[in-house]
C-alpha distance (Angstrom), angle and dihedral (degrees) to the residues before:
residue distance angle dihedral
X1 . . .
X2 3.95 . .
X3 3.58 92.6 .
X4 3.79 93.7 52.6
X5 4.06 86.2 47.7
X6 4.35 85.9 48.1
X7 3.82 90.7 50.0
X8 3.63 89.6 41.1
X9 3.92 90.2 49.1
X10 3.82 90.3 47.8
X11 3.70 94.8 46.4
X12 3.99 96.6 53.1
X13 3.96 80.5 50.5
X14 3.22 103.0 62.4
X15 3.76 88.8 38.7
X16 3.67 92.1 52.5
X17 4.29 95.4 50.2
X18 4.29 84.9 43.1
X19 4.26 83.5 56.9
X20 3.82 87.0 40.3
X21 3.89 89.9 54.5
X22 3.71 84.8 43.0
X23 3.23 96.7 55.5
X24 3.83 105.3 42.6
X25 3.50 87.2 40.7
X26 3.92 88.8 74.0
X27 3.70 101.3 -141.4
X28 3.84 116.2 -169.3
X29 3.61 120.6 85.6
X30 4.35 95.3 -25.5
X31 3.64 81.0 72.0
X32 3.74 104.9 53.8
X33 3.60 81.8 47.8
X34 3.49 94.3 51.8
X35 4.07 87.2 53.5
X36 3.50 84.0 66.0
X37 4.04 95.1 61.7
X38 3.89 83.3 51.3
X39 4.13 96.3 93.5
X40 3.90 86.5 42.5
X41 4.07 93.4 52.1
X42 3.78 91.6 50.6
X43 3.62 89.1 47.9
X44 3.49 97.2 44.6
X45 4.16 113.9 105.9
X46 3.91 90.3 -155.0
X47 4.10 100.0 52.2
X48 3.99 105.0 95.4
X49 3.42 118.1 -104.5
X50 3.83 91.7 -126.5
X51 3.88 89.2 54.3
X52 3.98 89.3 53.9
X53 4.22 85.2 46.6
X54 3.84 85.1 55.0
X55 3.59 100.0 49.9
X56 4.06 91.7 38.3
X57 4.08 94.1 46.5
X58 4.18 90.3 39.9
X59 4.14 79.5 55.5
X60 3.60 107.7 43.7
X61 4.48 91.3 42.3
X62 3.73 85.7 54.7
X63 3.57 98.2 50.7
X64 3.67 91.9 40.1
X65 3.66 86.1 54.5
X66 2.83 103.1 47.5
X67 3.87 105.8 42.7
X68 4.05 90.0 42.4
X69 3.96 118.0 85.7
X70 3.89 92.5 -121.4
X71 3.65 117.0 103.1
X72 4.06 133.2 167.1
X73 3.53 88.1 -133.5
X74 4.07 120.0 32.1
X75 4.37 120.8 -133.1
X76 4.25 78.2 -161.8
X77 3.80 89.5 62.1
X78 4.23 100.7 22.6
X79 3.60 106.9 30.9
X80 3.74 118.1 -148.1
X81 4.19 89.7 -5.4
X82 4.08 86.4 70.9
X83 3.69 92.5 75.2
X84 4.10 91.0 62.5
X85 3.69 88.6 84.9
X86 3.65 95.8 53.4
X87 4.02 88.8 47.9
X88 3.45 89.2 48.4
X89 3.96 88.7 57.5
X90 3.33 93.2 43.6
X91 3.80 96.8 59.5
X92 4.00 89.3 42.7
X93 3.84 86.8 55.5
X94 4.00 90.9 43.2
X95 3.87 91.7 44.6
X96 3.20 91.9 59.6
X97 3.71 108.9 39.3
X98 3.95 83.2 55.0
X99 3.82 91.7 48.4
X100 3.74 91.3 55.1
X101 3.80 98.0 40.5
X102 4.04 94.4 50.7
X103 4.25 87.4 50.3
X104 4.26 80.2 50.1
X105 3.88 91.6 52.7
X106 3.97 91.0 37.7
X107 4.02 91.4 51.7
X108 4.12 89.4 37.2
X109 4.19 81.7 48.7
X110 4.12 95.1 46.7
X111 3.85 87.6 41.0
X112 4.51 97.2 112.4
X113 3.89 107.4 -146.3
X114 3.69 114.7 -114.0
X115 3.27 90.6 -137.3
X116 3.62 104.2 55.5
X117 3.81 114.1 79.2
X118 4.00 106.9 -153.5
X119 3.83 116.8 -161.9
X120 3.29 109.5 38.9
X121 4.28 123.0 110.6
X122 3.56 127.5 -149.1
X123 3.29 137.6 174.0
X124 3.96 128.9 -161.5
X125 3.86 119.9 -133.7
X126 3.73 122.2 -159.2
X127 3.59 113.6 -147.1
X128 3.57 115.6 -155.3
């Protein structure tokens, strides 16, 4: 009985840092937007290889789980209460496709334009 109350624990862990990540992650209509920066992220030079890895592996396990027939919990045996595993890997997938997209915009944001010299005053004299 201990063990089913330490998997149980562990279980409502993970579930509760996946609604965390859901909710920081702000998902509405910042998101969609943010699947818009998507093609410029993976054709970005500067974004980290492993972040593109992240965002391409969180993709391809959530369509792969959710288009195969294997599921942690079963709609044949629990009905409507099956598809809580698939929403849970859906929101893992969209946390962190959102997470890796706002650190894109923050570095694209922090990124100073070489062409832009900062720190220097002028003035402008009219001569008449």
């Amino acid at each position: 009985m201990k063990i089913l109350f330490k998997w149980i624990d562990i279980f409502l862990d993970i579930l509760k840092k996946t609604l965390v990540r859901f909710k920081n992650g702000k998902f509405g209509i910042l998101f969609i937007v943010n699947l818009f920066k998507l093609p410029d992220f993976y054709t970005d030079k500067s974004v980290n290889i492993i972040s593109k890895f992240k965002v391409t592996f969180a993709i391809l396990i959530t369509f792969a789980y959710l288009l195969s027939g294997i599921d942690f919990i079963p709609e044949m045996i629990t009905g409507i209460f099956g598809f809580i595993d698939d929403l849970f890997v859906l929101f893992w997938s969209f946390g962190i496709i959102n997470e890796e997209i706002e650190k894109y915009k923050k570095i694209k944001k922090d990124i100073i334009n070489p062409n832009i010299i900062e720190g220097v005053t002028f003035s402008i004299k009219d001569e008449e």
